[in-house]
DSSP file (Angstrom, degrees, kcal/mol; ACC not computed):
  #  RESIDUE AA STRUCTURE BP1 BP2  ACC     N-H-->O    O-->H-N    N-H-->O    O-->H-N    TCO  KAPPA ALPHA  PHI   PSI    X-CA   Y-CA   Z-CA
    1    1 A X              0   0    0      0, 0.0    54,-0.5     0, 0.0     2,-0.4   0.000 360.0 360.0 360.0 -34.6   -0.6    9.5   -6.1
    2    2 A X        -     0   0    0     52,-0.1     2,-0.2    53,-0.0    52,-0.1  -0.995 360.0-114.2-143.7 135.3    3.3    9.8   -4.8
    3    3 A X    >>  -     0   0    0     -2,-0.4     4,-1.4    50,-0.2     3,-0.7  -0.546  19.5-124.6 -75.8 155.6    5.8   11.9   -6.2
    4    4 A X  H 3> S+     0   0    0      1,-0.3     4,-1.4     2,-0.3    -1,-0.1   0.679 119.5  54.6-114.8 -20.8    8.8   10.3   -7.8
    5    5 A X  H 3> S+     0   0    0      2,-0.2     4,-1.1     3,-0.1    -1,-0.3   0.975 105.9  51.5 -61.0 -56.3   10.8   12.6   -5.0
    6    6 A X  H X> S+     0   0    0     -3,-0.7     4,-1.4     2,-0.2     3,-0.6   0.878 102.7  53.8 -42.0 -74.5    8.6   11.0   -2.2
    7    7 A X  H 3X S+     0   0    0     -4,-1.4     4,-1.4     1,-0.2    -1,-0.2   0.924 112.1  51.4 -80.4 -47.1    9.5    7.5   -3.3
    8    8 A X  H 3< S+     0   0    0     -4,-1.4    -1,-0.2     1,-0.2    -2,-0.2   0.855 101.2  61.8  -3.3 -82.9   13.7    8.9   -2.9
    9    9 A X  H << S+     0   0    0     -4,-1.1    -2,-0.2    -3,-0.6    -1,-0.2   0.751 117.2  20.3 -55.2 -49.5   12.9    9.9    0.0
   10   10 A X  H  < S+     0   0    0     -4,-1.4    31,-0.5    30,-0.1    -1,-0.2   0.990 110.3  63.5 -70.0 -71.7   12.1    6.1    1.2
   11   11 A X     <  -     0   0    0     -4,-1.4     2,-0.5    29,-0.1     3,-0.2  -0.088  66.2-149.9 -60.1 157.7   13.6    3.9   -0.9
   12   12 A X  S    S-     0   0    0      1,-0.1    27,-2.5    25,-0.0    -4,-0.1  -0.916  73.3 -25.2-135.5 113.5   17.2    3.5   -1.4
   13   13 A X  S    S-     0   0    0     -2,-0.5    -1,-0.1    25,-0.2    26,-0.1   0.977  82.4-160.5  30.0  73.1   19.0    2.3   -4.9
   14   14 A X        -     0   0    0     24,-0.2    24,-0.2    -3,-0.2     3,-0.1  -0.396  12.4-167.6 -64.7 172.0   15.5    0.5   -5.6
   15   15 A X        +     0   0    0     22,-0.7     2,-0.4     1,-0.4    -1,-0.1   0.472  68.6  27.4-133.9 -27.3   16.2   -2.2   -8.3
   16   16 A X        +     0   0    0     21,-0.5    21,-1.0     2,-0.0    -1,-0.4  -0.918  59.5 180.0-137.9 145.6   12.8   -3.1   -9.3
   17   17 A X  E     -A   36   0A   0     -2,-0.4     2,-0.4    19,-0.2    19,-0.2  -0.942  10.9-175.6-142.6 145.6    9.5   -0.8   -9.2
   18   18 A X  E     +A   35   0A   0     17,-2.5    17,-2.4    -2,-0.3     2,-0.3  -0.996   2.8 178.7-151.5 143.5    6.0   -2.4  -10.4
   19   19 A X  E     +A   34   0A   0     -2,-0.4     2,-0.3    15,-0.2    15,-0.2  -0.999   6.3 156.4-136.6 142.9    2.9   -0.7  -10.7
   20   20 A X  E     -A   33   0A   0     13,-1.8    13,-2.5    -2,-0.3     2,-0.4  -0.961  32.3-134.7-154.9 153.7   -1.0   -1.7  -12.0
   21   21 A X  E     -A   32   0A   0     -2,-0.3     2,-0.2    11,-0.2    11,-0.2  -0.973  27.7-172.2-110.0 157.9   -4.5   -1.2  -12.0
   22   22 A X  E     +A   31   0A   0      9,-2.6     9,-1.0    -2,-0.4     2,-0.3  -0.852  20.1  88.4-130.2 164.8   -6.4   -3.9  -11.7
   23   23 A X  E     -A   30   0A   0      7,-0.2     2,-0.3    -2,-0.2     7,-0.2  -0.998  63.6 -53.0 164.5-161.4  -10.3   -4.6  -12.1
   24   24 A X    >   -     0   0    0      5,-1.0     3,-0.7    -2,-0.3     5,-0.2  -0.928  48.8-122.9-127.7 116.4  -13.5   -5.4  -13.6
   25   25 A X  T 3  S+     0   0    0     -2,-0.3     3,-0.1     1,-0.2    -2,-0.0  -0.721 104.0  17.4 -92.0 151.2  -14.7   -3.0  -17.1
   26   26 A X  T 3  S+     0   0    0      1,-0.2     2,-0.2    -2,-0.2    -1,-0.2  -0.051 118.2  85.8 107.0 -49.8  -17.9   -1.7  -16.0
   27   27 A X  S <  S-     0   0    0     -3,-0.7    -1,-0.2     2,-0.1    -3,-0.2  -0.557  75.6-118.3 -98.1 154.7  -17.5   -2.3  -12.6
   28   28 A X  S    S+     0   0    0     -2,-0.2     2,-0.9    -3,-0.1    -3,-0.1   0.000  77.3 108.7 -84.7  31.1  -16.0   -0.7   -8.9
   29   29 A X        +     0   0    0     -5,-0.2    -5,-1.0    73,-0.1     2,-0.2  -0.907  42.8 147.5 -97.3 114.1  -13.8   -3.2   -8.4
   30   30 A X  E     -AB  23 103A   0     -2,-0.9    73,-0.7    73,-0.6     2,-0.2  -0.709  32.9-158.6-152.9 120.0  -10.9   -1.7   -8.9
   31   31 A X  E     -AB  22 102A   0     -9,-1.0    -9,-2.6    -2,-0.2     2,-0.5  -0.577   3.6-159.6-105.0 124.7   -7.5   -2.4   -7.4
   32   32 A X  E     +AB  21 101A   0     69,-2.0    69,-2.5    -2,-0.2     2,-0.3  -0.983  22.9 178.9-120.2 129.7   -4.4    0.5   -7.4
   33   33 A X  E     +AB  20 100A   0    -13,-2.5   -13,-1.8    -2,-0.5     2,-0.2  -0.999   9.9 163.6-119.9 134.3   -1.1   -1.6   -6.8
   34   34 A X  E     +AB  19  99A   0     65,-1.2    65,-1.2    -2,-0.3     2,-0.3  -0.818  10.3 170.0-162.3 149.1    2.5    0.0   -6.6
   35   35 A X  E     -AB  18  98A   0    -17,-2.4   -17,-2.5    -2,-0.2    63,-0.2  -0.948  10.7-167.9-157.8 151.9    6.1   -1.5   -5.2
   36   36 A X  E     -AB  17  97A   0     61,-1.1    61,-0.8    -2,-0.3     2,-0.3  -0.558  10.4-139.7-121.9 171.7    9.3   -1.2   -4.9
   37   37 A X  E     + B   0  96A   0    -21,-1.0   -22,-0.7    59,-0.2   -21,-0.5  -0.991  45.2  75.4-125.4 170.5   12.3   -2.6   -4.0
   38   38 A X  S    S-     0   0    0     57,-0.9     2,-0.3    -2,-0.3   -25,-0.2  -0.839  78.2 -32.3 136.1 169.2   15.4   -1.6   -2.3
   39   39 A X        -     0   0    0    -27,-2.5     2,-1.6    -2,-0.2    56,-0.2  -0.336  45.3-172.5-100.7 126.5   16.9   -0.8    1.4
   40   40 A X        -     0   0    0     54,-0.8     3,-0.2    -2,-0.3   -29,-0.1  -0.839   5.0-166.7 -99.9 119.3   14.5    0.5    3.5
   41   41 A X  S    S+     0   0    0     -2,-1.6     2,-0.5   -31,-0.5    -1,-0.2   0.967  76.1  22.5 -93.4 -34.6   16.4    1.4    6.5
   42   42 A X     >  -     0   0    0      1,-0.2     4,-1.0    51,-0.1    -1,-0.3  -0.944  66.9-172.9-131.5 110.0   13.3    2.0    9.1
   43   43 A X  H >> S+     0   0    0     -2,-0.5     3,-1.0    -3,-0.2     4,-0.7   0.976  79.4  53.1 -43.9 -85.5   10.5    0.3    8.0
   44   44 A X  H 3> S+     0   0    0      1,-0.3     4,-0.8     2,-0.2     3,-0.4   0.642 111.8  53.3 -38.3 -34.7    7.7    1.5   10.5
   45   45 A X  H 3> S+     0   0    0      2,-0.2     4,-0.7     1,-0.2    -1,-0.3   0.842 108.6  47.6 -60.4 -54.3    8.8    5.3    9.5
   46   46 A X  H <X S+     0   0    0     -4,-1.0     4,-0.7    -3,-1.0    -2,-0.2   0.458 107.7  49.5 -77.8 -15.9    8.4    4.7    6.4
   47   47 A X  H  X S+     0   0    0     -4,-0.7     4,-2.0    -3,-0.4    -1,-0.3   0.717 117.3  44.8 -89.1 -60.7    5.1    3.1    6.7
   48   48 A X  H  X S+     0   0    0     -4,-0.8     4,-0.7    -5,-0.3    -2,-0.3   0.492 114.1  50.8-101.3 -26.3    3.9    6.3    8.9
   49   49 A X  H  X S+     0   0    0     -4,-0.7     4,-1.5     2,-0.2     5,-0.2   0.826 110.5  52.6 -99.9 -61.4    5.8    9.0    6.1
   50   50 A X  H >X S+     0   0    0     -4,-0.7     3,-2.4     1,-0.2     4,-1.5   0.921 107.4  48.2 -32.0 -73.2    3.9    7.2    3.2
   51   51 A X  H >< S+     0   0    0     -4,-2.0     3,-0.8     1,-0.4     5,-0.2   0.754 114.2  46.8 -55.6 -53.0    0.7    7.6    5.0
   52   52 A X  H 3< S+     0   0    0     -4,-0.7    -1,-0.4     1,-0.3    -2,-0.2   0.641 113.8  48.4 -37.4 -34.9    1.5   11.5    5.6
   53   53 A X  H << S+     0   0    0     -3,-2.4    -1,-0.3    -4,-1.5    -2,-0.2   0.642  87.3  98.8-102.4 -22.4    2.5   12.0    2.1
   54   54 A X  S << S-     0   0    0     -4,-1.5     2,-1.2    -3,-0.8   -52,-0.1  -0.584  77.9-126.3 -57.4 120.6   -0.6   10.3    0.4
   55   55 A X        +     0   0    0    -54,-0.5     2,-0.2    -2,-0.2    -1,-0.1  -0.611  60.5 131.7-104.0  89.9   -3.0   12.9   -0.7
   56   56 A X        -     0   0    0     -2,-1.2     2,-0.9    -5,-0.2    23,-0.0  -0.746  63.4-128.6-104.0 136.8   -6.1   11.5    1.0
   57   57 A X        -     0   0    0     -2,-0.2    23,-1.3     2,-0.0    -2,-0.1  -0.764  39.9-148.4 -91.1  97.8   -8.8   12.6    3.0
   58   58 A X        -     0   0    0     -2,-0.9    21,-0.2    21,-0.2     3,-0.1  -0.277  23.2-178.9 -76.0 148.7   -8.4   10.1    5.5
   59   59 A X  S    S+     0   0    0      1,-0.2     2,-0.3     2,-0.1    -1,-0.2   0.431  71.1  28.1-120.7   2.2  -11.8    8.8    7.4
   60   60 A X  S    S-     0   0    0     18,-0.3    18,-0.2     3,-0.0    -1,-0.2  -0.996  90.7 -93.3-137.5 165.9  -10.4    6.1    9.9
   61   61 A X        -     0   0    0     -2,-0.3    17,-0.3     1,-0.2     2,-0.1  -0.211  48.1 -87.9 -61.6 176.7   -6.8    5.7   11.7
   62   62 A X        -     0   0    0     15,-0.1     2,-0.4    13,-0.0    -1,-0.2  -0.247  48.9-166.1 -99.4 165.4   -4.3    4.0   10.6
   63   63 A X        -     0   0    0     -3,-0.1    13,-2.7    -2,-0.1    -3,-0.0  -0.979  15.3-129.7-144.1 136.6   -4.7    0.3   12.0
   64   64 A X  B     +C   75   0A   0     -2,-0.4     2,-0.4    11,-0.2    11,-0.3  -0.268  31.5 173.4 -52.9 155.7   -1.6   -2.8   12.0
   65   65 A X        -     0   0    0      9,-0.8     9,-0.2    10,-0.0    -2,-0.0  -0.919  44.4 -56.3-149.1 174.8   -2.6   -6.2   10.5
   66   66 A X        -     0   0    0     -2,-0.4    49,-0.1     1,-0.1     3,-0.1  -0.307  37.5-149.3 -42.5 131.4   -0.6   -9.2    9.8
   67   67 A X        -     0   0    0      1,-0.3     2,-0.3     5,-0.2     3,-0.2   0.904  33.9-139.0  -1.6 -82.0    2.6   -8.9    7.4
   68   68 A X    >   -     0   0    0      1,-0.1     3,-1.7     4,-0.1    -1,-0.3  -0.540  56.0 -33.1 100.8 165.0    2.3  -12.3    6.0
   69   69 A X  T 3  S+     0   0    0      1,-0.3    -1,-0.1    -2,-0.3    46,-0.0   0.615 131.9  64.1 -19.6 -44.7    5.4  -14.3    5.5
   70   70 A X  T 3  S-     0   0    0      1,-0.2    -1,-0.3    -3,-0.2     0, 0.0  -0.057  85.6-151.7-114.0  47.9    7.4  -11.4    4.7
   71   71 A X    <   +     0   0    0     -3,-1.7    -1,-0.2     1,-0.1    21,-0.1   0.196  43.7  93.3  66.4-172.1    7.5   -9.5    7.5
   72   72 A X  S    S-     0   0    0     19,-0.1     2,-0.4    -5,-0.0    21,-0.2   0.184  80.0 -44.2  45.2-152.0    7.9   -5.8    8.4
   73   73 A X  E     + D   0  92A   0     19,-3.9    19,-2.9    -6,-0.1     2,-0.3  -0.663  46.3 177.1-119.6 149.8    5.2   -3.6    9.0
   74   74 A X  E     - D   0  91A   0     -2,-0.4    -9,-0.8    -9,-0.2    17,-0.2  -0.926   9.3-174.5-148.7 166.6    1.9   -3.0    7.1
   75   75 A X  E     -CD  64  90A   0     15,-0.7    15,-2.5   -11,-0.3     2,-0.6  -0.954   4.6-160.8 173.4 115.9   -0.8   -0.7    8.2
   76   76 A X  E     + D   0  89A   0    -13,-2.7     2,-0.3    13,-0.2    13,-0.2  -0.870  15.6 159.4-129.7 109.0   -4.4    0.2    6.8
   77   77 A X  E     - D   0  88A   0     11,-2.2    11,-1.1    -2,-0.6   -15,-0.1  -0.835  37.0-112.6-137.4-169.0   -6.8    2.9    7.2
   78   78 A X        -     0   0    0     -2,-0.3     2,-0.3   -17,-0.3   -18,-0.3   0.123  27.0-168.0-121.7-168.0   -9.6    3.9    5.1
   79   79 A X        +     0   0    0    -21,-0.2     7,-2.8   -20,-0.1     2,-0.3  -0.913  32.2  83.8 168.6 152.0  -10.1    7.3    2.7
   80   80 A X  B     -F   85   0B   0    -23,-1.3     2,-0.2    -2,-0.3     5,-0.2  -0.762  55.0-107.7 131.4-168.6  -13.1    9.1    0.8
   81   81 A X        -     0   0    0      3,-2.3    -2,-0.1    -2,-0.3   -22,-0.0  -0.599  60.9 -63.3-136.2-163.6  -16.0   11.4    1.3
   82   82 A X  S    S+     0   0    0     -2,-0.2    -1,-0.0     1,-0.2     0, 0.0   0.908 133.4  39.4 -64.8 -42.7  -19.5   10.7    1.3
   83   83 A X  S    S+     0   0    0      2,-0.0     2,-0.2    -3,-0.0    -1,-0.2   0.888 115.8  42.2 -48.1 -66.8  -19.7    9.5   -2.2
   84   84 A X        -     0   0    0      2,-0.0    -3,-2.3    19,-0.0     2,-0.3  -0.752  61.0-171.5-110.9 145.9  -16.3    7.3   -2.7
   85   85 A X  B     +F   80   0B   0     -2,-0.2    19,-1.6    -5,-0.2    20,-0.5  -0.997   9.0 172.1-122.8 115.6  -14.7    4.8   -0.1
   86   86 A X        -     0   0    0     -7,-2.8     2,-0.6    -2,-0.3    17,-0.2  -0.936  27.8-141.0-146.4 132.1  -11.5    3.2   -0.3
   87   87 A X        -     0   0    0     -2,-0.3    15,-1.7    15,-0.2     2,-0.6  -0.766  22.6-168.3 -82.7 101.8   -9.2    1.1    1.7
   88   88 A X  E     -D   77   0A   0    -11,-1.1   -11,-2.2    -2,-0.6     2,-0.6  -0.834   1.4-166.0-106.4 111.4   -5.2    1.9    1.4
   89   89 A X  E     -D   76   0A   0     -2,-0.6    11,-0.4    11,-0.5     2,-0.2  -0.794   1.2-161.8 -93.1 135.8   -2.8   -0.2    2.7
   90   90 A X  E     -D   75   0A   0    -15,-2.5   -15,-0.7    -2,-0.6     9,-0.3  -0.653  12.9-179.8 -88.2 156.7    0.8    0.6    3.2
   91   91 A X  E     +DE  74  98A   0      7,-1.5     7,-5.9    -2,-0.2     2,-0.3  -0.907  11.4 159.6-139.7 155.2    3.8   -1.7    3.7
   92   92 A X  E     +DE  73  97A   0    -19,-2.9   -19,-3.9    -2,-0.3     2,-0.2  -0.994  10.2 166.5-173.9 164.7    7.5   -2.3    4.3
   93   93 A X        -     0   0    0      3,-1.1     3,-0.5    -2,-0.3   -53,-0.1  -0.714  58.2 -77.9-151.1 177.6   10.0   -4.4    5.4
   94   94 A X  S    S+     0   0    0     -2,-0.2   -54,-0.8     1,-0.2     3,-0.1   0.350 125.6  33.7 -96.1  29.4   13.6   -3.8    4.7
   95   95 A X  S    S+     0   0    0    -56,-0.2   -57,-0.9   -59,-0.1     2,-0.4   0.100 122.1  35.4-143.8  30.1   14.2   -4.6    1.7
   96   96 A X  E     -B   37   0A   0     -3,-0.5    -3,-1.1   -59,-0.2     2,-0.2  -0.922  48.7-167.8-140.7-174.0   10.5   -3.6   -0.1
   97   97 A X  E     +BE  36  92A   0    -61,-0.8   -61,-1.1    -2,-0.4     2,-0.3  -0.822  23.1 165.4-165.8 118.1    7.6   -0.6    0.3
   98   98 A X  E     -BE  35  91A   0     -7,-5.9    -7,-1.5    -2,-0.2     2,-0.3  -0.964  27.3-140.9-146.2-175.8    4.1   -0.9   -1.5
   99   99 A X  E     -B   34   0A   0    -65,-1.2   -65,-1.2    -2,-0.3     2,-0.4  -0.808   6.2-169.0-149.1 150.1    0.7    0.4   -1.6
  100  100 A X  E     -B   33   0A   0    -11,-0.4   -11,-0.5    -2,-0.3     2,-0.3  -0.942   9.9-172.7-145.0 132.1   -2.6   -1.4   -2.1
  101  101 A X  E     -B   32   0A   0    -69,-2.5   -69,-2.0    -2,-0.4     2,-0.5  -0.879   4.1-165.6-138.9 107.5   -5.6    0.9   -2.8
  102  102 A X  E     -B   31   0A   0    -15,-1.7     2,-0.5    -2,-0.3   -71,-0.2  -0.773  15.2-141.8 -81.3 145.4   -9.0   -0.8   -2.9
  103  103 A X  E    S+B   30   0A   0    -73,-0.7   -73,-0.6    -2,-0.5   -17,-0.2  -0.856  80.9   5.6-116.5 138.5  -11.5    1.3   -4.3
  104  104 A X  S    S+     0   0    0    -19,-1.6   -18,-0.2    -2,-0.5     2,-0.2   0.699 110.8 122.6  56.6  17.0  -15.5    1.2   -2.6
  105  105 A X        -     0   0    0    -20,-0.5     2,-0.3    -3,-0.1    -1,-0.3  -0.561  56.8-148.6 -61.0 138.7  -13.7   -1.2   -0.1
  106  106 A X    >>  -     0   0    0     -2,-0.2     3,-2.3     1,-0.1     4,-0.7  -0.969  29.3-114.9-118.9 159.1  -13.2   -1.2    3.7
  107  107 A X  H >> S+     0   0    0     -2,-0.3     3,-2.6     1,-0.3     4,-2.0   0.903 110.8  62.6 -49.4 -46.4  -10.3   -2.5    5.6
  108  108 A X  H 34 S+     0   0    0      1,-0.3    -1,-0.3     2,-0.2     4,-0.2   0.766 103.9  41.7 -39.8 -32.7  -12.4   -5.0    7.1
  109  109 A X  H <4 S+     0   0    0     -3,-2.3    -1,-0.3     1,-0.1    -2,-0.2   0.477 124.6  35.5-100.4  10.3  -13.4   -6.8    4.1
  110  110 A X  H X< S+     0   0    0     -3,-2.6     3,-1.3    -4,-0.7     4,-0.3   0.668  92.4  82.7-122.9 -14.7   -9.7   -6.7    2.3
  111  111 A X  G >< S+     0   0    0     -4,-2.0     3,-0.5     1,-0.3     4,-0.4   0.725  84.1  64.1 -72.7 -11.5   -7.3   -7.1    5.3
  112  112 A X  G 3  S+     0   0    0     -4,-0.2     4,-0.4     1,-0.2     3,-0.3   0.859 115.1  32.7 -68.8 -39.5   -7.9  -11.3    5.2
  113  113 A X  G <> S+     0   0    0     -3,-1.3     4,-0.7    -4,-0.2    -1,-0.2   0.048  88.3 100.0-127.8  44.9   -6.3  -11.4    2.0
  114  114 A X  H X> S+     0   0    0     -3,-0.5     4,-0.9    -4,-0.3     3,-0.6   0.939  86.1  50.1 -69.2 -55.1   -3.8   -8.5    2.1
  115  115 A X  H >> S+     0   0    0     -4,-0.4     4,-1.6    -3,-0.3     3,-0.9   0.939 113.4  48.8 -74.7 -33.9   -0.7  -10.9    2.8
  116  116 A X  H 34 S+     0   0    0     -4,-0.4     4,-0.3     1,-0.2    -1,-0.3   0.818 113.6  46.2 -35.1 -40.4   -1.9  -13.3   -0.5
  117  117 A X  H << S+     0   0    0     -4,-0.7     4,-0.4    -3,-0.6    -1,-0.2   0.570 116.9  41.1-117.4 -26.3   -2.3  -10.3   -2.5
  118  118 A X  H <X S+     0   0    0     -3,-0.9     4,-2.5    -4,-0.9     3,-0.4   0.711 110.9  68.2-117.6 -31.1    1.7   -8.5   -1.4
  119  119 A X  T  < S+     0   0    0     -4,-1.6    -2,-0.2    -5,-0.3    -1,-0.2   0.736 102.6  35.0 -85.3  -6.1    2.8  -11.9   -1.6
  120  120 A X  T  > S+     0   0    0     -4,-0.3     4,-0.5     2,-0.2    -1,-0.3   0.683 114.2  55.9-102.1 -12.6    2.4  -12.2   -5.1
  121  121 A X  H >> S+     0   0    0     -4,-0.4     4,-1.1    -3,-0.4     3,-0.7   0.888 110.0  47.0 -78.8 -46.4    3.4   -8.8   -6.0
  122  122 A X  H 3< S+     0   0    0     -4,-2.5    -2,-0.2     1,-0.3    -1,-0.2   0.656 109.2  52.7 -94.5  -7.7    6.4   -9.1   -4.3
  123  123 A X  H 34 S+     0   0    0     -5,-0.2    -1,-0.3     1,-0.2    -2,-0.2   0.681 111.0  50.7 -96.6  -7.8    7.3  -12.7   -6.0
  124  124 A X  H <<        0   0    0     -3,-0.7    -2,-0.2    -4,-0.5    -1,-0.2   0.632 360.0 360.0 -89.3 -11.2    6.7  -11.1   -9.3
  125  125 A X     <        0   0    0     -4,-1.1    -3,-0.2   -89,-0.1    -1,-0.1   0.427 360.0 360.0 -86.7 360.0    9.1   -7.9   -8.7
């Protein structure tokens, strides 16, 4: 989904990277996680570069929602065709950047438990 160039471009002397999918066999529940750490010098840019640089066919703008505990900016819009649906959220703060991809998801139904979800990724990197 992002080139190892792309992630350069953002991050700076990352220290940690973690990546997974996660899900259900059988099923469309299926969760794309991947995060970094390392000095993000303009968060909101970086947020807004991601999104640009993701090769999606986006179907809604991009929309804010709550950080959680740890700050900086996160951002959520939606992605698909007629067929497939998916919700991607972006985030960064200055000292992380990740991605959240629900798949057959809409932002509405995942953005309540976005900051649970980042907060555990980021206490396991």
């Amino acid at each position: 989904m992002l080139a190892q160039d792309t992630a350069r471009q953002i991050v700076t002397g990352a220290d940690n990277a973690v990546g997974g999918l996660y899900g259900h066999d059988g099923t469309d529940d299926i969760v794309l996680m991947t995060a970094a750490r390392g000095s993000i010098e303009e968060p909101k840019s970086a947020v807004d570069f991601l999104f640009r640089e993701l090769d999606l066919t986006w179907t809604s703008d991009a929309t804010s929602i709550p950080p959680g505990p740890q700050g900086g900016m996160v951002k959520c819009r939606e992605a698909g065709d007629s067929n497939h649906q998916m919700a991607v959220c972006v985030w960064a703060d200055p000292d992380a950047i990740g991605v959240l991809v629900w798949y057959t998801k809409h932002v509405k139904a995942v953005s309540p438990d976005f900051a649970t979800i980042r907060a555990e990724i980021e206490t396991a990197t």
